[in-house]
Backbone as CSV, one residue per row, in Angstrom:
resi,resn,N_x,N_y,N_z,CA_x,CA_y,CA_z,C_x,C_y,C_z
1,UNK,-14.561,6.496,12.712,-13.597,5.582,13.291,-12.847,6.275,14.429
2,UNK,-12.560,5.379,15.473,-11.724,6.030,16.321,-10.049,6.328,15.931
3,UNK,-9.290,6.704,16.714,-7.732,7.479,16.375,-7.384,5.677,16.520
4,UNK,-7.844,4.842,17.562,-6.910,3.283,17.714,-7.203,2.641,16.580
5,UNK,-8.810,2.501,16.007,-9.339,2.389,14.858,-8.177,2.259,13.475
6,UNK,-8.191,3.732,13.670,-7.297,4.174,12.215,-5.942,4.347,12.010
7,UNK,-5.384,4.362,13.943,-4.046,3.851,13.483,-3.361,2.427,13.389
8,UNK,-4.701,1.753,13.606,-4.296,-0.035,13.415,-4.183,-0.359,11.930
9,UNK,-5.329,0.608,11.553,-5.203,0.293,10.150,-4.254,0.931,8.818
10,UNK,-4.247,2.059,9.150,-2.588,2.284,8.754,-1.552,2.203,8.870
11,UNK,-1.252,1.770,10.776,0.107,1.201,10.265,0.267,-0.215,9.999
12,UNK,-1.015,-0.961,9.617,-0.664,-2.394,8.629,-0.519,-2.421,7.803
13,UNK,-0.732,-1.066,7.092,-0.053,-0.942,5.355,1.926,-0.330,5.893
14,UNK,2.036,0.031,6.712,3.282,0.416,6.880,4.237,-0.398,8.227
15,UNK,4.552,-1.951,8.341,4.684,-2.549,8.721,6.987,-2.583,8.360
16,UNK,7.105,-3.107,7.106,8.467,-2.612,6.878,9.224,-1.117,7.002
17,UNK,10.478,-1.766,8.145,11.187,-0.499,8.146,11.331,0.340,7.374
18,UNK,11.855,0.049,6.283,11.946,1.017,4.766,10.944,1.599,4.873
19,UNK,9.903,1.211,4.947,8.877,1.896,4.593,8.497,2.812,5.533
20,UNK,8.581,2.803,6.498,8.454,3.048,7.775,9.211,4.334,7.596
21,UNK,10.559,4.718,7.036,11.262,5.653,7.260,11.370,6.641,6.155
22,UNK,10.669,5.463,4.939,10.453,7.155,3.923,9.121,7.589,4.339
23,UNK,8.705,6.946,5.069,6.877,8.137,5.507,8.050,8.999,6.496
24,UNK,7.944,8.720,7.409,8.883,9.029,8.376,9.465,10.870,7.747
25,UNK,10.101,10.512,6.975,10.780,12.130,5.686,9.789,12.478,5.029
26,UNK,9.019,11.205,4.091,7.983,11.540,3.037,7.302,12.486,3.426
27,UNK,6.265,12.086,4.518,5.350,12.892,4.798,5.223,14.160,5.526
28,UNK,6.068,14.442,6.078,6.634,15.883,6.912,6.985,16.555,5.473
29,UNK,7.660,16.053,4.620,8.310,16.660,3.635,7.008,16.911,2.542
30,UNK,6.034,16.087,2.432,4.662,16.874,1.943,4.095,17.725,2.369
31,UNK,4.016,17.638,3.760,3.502,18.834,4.422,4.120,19.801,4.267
32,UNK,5.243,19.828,4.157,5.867,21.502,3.971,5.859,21.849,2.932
33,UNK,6.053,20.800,1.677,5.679,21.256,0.144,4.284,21.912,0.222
34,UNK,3.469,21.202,0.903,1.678,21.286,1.042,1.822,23.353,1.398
35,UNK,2.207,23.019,2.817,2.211,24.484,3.226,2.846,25.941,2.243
36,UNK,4.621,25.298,1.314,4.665,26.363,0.690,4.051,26.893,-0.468
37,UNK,3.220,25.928,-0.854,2.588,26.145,-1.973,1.293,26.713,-1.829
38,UNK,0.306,26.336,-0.658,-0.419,26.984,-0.035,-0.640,28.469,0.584
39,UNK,0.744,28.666,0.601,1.065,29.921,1.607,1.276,30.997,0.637
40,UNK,1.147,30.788,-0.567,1.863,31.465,-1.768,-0.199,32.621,-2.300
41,UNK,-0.920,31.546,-1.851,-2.360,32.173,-2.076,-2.883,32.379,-0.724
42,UNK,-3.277,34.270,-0.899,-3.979,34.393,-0.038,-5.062,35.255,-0.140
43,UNK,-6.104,35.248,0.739,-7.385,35.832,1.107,-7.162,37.336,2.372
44,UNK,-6.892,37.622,1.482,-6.540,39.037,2.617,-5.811,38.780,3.215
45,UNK,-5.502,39.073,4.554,-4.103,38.835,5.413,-3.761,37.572,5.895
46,UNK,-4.869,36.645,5.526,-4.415,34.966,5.832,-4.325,34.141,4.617
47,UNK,-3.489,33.593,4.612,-2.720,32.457,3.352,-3.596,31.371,3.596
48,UNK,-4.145,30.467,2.470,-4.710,29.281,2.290,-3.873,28.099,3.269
49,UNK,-2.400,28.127,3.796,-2.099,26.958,4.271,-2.634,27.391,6.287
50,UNK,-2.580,28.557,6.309,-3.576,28.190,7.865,-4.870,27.995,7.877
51,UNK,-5.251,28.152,7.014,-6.877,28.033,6.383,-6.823,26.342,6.552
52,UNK,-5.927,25.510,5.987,-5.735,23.881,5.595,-5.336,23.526,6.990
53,UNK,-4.296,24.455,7.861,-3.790,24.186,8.774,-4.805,23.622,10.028
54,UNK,-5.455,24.637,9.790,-6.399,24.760,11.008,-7.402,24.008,11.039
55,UNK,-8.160,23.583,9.748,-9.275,23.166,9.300,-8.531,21.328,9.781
56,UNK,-7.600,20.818,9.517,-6.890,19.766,9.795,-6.714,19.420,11.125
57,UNK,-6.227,20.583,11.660,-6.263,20.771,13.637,-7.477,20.630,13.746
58,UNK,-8.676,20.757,13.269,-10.186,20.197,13.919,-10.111,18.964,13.669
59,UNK,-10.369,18.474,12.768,-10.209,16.643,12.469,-9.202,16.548,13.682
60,UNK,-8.536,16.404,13.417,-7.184,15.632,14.373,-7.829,15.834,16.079
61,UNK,-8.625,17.033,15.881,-9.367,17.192,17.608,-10.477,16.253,17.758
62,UNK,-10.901,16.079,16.521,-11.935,15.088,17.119,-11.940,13.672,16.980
63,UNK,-10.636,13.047,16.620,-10.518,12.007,16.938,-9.130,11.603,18.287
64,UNK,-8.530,12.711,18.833,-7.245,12.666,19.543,-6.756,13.777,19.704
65,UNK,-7.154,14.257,21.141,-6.524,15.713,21.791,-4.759,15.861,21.533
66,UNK,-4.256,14.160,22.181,-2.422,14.384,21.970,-2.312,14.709,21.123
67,UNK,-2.527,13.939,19.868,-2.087,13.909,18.661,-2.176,15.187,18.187
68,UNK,-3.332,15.877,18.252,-3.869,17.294,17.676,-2.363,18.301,18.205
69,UNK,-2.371,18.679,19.685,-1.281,19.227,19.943,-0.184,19.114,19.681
70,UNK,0.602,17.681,19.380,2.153,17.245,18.624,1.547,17.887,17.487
71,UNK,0.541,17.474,16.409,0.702,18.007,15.201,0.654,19.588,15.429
72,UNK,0.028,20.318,15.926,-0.164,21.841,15.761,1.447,22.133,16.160
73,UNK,2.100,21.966,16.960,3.517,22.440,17.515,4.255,21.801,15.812
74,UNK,4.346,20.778,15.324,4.765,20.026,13.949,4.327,20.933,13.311
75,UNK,3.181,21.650,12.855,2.474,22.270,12.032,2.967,23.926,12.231
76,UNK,3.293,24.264,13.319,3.868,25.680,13.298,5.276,25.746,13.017
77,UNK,6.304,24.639,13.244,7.784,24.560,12.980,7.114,24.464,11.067
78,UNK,6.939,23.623,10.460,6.982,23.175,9.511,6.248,24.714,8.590
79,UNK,4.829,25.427,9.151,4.672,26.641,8.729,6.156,27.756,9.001
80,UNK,6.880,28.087,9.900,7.615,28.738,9.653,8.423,28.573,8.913
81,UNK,8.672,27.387,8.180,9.669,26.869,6.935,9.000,27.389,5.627
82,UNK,8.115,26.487,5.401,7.102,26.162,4.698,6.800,27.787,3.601
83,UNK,6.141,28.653,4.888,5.753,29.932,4.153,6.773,30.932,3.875
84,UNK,8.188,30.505,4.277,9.111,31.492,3.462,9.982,30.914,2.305
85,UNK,9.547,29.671,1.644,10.304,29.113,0.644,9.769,29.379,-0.689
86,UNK,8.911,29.586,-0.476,8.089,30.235,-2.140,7.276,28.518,-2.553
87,UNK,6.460,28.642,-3.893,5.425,27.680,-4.104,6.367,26.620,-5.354
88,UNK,7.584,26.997,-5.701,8.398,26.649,-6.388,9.138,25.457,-5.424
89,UNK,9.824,25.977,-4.707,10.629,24.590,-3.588,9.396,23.959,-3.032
90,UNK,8.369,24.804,-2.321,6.743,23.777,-2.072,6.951,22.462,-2.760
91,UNK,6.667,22.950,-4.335,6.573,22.185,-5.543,7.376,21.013,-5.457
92,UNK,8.671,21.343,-5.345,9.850,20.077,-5.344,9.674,19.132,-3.811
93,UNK,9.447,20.185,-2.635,9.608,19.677,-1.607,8.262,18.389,-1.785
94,UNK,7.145,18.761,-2.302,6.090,17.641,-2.598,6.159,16.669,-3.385
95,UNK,6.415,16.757,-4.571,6.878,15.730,-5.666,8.418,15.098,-4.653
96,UNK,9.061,15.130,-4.429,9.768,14.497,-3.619,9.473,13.318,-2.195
97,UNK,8.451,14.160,-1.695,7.837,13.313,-0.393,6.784,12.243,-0.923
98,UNK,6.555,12.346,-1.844,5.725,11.576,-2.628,5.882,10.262,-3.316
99,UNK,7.085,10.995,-3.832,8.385,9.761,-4.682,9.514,8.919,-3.336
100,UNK,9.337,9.219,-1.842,9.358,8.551,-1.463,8.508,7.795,-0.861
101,UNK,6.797,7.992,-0.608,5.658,7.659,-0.225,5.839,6.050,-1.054
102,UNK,5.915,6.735,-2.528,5.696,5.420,-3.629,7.060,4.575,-3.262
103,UNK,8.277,4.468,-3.500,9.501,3.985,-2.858,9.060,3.111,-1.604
104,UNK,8.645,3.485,-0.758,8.296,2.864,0.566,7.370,1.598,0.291
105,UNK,6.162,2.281,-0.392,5.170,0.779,-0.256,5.727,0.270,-1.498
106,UNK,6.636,0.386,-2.340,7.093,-0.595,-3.285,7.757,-1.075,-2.660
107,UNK,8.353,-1.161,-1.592,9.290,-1.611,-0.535,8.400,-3.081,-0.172
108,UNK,7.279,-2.210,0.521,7.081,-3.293,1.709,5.814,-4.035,0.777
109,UNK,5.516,-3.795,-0.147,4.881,-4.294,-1.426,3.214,-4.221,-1.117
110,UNK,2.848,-3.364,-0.567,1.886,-2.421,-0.447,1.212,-1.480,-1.099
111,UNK,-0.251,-1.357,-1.483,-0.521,0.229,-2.049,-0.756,0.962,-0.587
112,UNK,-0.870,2.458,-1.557,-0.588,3.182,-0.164,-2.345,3.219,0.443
113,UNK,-2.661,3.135,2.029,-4.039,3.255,2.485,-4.739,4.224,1.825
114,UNK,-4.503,5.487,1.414,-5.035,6.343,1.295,-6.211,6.359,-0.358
115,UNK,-5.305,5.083,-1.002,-6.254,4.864,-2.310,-7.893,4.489,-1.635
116,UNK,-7.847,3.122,-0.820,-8.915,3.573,-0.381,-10.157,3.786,0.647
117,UNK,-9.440,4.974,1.078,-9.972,5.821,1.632,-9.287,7.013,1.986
118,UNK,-9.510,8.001,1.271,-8.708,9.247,1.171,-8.625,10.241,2.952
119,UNK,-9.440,9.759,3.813,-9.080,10.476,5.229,-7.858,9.843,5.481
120,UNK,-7.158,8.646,4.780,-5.649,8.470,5.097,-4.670,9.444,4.765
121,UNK,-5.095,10.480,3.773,-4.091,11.131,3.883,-3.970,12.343,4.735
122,UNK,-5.007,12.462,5.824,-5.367,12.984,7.024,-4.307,12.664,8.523
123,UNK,-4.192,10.951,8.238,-3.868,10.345,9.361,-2.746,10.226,9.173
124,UNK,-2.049,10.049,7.976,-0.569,9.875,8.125,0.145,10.863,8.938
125,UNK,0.047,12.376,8.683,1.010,12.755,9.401,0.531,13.118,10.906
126,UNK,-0.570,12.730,11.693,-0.438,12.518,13.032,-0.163,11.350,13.404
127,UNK,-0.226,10.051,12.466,0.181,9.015,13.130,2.074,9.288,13.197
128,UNK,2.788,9.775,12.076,3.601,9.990,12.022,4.272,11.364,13.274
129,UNK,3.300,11.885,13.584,4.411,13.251,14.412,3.996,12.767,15.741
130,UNK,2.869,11.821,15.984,2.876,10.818,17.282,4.395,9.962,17.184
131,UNK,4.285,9.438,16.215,5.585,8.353,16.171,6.886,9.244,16.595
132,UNK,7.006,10.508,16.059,8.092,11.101,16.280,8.150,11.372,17.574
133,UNK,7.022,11.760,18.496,6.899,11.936,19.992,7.696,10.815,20.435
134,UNK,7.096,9.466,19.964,7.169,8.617,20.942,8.995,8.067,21.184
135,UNK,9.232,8.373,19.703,10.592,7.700,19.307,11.271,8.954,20.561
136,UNK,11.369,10.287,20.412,12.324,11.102,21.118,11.868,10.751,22.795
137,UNK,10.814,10.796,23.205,10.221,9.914,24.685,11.231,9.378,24.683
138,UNK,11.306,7.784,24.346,12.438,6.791,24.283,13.809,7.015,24.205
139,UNK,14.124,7.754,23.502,15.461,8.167,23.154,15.720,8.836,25.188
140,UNK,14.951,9.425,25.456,15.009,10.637,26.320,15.176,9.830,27.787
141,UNK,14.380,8.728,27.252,14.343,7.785,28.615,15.465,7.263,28.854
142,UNK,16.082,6.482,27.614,17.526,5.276,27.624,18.951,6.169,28.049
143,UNK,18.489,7.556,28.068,20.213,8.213,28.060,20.607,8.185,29.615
């Protein structure tokens, strides 16, 4: 599928604001649970979450150069958090982004895309750190 493809189709499961704004936290806030818990195992001098990191930065390249770059710059702020919190806050920081994932589409009375077809949980957070581009763009423009 293409990046227009798959972001038509996810954001029609995420159409209500509410919902809209716990992905918005949710999913940044998985990713960094994702990363500290990741970062906690490693293979010689590299930790499993640049291993995930990177392997993710290819997908995201081959469906959308922008997107790939917002997420990698997203993906290095969120790794410098991420790998000094230990796999314990990881832990909370995930079960949290999660429990608002579920919150959201109970909102907008939705299951979440990713049941089915699991590359949604691929796309959320570039459709999401696009969204964040676009929102600060705007912001940047109106002042």
């Amino acid at each position: 599928m293409t990046k227009s493809e798959l972001f038509a189709e996810y954001g029609s499961y995420h159409r209500d604001p509410r919902n809209r704004l716990c992905h918005f936290i949710g999913i940044p806030t998985i990713v960094l649970g994702t990363i500290a818990m990741l970062a906690a195992v490693r293979i010689g001098p590299i930790d499993l979450a640049l291993l995930f990191l990177v392997a993710t930065l290819v997908y995201y390249a081959s469906i959308d150069l922008r997107g790939t770059l917002l997420s990698a710059v997203a993906f290095a702020v969120l790794y410098a958090l991420g790998a000094r919190l230990g796999w314990q806050i990881g832990l909370i920081a995930f079960v949290l982004g999660w429990v608002l994932q579920l919150v959201g589409h109970r909102l907008e009375g939705s299951k979440p895309k990713f049941l089915e077809n699991l590359i949604y949980l691929l796309v959320g957070p570039i459709y999401i750190f696009e969204e964040w581009f676009e929102r600060g763009r705007h912001r940047g423009h109106s002042a």
